[in-house]
N, C-alpha and C positions, 0 to 999 in steps of 0.2 A: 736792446741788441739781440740778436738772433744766433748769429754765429760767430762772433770774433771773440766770447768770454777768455776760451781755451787758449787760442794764443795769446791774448792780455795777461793773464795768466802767466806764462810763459816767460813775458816780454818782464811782466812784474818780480819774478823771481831771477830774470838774466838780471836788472839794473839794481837791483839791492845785492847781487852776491857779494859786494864788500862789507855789506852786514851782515851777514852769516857765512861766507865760504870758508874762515878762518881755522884751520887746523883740519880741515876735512880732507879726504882722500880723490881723488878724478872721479872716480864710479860713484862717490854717494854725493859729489856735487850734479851727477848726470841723474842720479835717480828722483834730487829734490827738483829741479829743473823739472820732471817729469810731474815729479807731487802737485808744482807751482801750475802746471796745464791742466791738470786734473782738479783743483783746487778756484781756476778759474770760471770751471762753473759749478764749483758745490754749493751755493745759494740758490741755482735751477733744482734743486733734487725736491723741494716744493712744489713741481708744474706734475708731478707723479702725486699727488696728493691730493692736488687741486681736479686735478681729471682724474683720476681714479675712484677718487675718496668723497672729498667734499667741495663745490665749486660754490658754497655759499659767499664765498670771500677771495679777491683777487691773493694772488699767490705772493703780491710785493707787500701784504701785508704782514704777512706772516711772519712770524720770529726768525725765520732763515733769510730773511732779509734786512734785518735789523745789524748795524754794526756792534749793539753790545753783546750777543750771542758770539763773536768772533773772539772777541776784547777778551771775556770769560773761558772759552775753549783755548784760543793761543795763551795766553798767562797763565793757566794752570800747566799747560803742556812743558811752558818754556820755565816752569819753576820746578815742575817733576824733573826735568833733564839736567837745571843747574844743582839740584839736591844730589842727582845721581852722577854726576859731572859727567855726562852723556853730550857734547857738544852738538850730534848729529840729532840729539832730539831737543835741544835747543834751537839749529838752524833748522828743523823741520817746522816749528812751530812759527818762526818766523816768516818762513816761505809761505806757509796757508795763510799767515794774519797778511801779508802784503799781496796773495793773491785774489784773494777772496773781496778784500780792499778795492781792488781794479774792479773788480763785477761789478760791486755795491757803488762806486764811484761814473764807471760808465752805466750804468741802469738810471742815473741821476738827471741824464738829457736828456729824459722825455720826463714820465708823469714821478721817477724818483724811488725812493725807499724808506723806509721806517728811522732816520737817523737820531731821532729824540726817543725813540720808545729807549724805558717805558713809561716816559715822563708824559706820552701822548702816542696816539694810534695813529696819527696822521700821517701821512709818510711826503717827501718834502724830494723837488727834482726843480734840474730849470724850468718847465712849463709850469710852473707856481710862481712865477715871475709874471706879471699881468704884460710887462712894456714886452718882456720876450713873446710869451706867449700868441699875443693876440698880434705880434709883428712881423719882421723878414724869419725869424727864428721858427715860429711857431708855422711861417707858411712854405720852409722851405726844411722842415723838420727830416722826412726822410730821406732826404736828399743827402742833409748833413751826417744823418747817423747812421745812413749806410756807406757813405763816405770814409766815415771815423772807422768803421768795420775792412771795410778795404784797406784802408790804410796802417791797422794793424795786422792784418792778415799779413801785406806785403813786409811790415815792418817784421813781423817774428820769422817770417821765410827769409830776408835778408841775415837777421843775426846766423843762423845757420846755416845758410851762403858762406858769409864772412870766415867762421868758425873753420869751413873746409878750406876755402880760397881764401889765399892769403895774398895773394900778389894785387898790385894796386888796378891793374889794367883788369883781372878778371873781376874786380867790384865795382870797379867804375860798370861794365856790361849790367852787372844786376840790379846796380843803380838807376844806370836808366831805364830798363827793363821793368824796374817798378813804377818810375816814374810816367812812363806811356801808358802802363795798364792803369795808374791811378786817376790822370786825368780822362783816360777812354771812360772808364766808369764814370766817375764822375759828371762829365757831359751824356752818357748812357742814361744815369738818372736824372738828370735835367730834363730829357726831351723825353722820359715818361711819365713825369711827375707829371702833368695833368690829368693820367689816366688813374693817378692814386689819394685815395683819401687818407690827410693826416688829421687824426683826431687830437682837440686838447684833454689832453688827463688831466687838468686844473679843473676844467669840468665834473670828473668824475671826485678828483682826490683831494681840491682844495677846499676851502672852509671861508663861503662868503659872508656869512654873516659872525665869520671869527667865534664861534660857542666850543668848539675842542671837536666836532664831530665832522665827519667826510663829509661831502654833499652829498654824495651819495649814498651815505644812510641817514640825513637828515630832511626829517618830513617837510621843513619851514626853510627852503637855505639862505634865505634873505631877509629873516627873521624879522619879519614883520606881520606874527601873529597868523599868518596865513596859510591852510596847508598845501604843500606847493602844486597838488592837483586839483584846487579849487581857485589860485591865484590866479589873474590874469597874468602877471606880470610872476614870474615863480623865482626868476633871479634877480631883478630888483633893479634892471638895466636901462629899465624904462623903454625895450622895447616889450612887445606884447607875445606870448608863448606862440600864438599863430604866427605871427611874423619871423621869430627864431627858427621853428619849425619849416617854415614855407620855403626861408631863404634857404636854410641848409639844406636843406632834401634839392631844391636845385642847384646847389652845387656839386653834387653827386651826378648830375649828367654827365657821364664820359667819362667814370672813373670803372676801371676795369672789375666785370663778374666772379666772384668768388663761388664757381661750380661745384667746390668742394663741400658747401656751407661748412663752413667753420672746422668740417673735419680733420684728421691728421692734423691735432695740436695746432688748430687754427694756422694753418702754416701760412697761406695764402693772405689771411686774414691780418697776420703781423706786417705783411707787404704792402696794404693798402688796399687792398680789395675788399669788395662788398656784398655781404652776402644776399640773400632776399629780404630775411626781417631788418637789416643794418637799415637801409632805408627807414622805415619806421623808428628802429630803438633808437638810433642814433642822433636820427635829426629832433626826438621828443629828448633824449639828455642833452642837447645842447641849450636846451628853454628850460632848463632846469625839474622837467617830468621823468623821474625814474622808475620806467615801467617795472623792471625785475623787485624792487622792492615794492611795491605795489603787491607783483604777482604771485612774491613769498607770504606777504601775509595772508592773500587769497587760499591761497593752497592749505595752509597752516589751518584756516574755519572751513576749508571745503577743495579736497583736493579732487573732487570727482572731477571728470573728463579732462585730465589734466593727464597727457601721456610721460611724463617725465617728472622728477622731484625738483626742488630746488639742489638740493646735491648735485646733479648733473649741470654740468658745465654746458649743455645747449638748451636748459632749461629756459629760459627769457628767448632763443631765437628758434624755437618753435612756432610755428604759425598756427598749429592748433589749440596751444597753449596762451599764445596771445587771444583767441578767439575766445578761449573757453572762459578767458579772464573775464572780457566782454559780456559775455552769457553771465557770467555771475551777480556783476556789478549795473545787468539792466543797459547795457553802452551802446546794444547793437540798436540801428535807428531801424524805426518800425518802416512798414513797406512803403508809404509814399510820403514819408518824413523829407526835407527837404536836404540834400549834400549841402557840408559847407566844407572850406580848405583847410585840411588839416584831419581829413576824415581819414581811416583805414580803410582800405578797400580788402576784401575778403575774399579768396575765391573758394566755393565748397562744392564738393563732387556729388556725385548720386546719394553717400550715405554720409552725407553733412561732413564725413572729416575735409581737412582745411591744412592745403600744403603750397598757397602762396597767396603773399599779398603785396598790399602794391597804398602807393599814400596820395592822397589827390593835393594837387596844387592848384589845381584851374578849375572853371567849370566854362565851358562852351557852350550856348544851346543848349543849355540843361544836358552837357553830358558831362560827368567829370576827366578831370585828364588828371593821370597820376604818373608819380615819379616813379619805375617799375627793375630792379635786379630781377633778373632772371629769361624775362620774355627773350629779351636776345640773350644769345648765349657767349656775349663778347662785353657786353658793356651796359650800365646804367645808362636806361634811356626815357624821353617821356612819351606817354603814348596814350592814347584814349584808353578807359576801364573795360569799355565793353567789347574794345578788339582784344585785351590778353582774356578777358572770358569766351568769348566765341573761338580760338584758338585752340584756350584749353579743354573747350568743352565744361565747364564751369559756370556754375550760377554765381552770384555776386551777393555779400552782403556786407552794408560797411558799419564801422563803427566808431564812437565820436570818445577820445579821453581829452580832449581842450575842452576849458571851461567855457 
């Protein structure tokens, strides 16, 4: 979820006040009420760390996303206040543990949260659900959870509706008043879901071959001895890395350009848009190839021409970074090596840096045709290789990570 933490929050501290409002005064039931919003997103105070600091590790893995961090800070809070028979830091403690609750509970419909650490790192959401995942759930994902978002929005602006108006006739208006903006929306993201890509974080954060490790920090995910960038087969699905790869990337036609690449806190990017490298990274984690760990160990034996660290949070959607990966590991195909699909297309300026690429699916007549973010400036489209380089003005070199 994006924006609805703060009122969940809110909504979470109004329906529990008969568990802590007892004995409290008007003003410090209005001030926890405020705690409870503020509260609803203090497990986000980790995307400041992740983007600032260190982006090696998604931010839902982190301890501030774990519910025994909560467990531990509310129950010492609410034992300090019953020692000191302080009720308002009693009901305070309570308000953050049931706000904070709603975050870590709604961040659970998509790829989830740490709810077993520190029994295990895994972290565990509906799209760990294989039936949901790969089905109407998993294919109509942001439909629903920007939905669930609206509809708490509407829902915490009603309670304080209510709160002022008191008469039945001016709630019934805000009732339905919510009720038309919920389904506008709702049919609003119906008719542009085509244009958005929902990714499964089961991909990223489940554990196929069940060993305690993510997939995505495990070299073998289908643990069959094989390391998953030498496998044909790397998830174990019995379809082939080329084919995972092929199909994915075209289903990215017509899913709306992410102009921003990933910047301002991937904002765009939470929406379903696509940036230039997403084509590549994307459709290669779906076949079970994870380039960014790949390109941390690279870095780690040889970080030359490598403009960014793994720290940095746009390290993996770099395109000269992907390139430079390539240059290390010997990937880029020599000059009249033959394309096959599944290849990276590269494009490189006058002084070899490399600020877009593109992934071929086809080849025609000996040209390849690639799945391309960015050439238009509206949407993932496909398009011959040699017209986004002749555009750009751009030489072309590709590079092969399927085995």
């Amino acid at each position: 979820m994006i924006f609805a933490h703060a009122p969940a929050g809110f909504i979470a501290a109004y329906v529990t006040k008969k568990i802590w409002q007892r004995g409290l005064s008007q003003l410090q039931t209005r001030w926890l009420y405020f705690v409870g919003t503020l509260a609803g997103i203090l497990p986000d105070i980790d995307t400041l760390y992740y983007y600032l600091v260190d982006s090696r590790f998604s931010h839902r893995e982190l301890i501030t996303h774990t519910p025994i961090l909560y467990v531990v800070v509310c129950l010492t809070l609410y034992l300090t206040g019953y020692l000191l028979k302080k009720k308002f830091i009693q009901a305070l403690s309570l308000v953050i543990f049931f706000a904070t609750l709603s975050h870590l509970i709604f961040d659970s419909l998509n790829s989830g949260i740490g709810w077993l650490y520190p029994g295990t790192d895994l972290i565990f959401g509906l799209l760990g659900i294989s039936a949901l995942a790969e089905g109407w759930y998993g294919q109509y994902l942001l439909v629903i959870t920007y939905s669930v978002e609206l509809a708490i929005f509407l829902g915490a602006g009603n309670i304080i509706l209510f709160a002022k108006y008191r008469q039945c006739g001016q709630r019934l208006i805000a009732l339905i008043i919510s009720a038309i903006l919920l389904c506008s929306g709702i049919i609003t993201l119906c008719f542009i879901k085509p244009h958005l890509f929902a990714r499964n974080s089961n991909i990223y954060y489940g554990d196929y071959d069940r060993d305690g490790v993510a997939n995505k920090n495990d070299d073998d995910i289908d643990g069959d001895g094989i390391n998953n960038f030498e496998d044909q087969d790397a998830d174990g699905d019995g379809w082939s890395n080329q084919e995972k790869v092929i199909t994915t990337a075209e289903s990215m036609t017509g899913v709306y350009y992410d102009w921003t690449n990933k910047s301002y806190w991937a904002f765009l990017s939470r929406f379903g848009f696509l940036s230039n490298t997403d084509v590549v990274t994307r459709s290669y984690d779906t076949a079970g190839i994870y380039l960014h760990q790949e390109m941390k160990r690279d870095y780690k034996n040889n970080p030359a021409g490598y403009i960014t660290s793994p720290t940095d949070d746009r390290f993996s959607s770099s395109p000269q970074n992907i390139y430079t990966y390539c240059q290390h590991q010997s990937l880029l195909l020599a000059e009249k090596q033959a394309i096959e699909l599944g290849d990276i297309a590269f494009y490189l300026g006058e002084n070899g840096e490399v600020a877009h690429l593109a992934l071929v699916v086809e080849i025609e007549n000996e040209k390849a045709i690639v799945i391309d973010a960015g050439f238009s400036e509206k949407e993932v489209i496909k398009v011959e290789a040699g017209e986004v380089g002749r555009v750009q003005e751009k030489t072309i070199a590709y590079g092969r990570l399927l085995p």
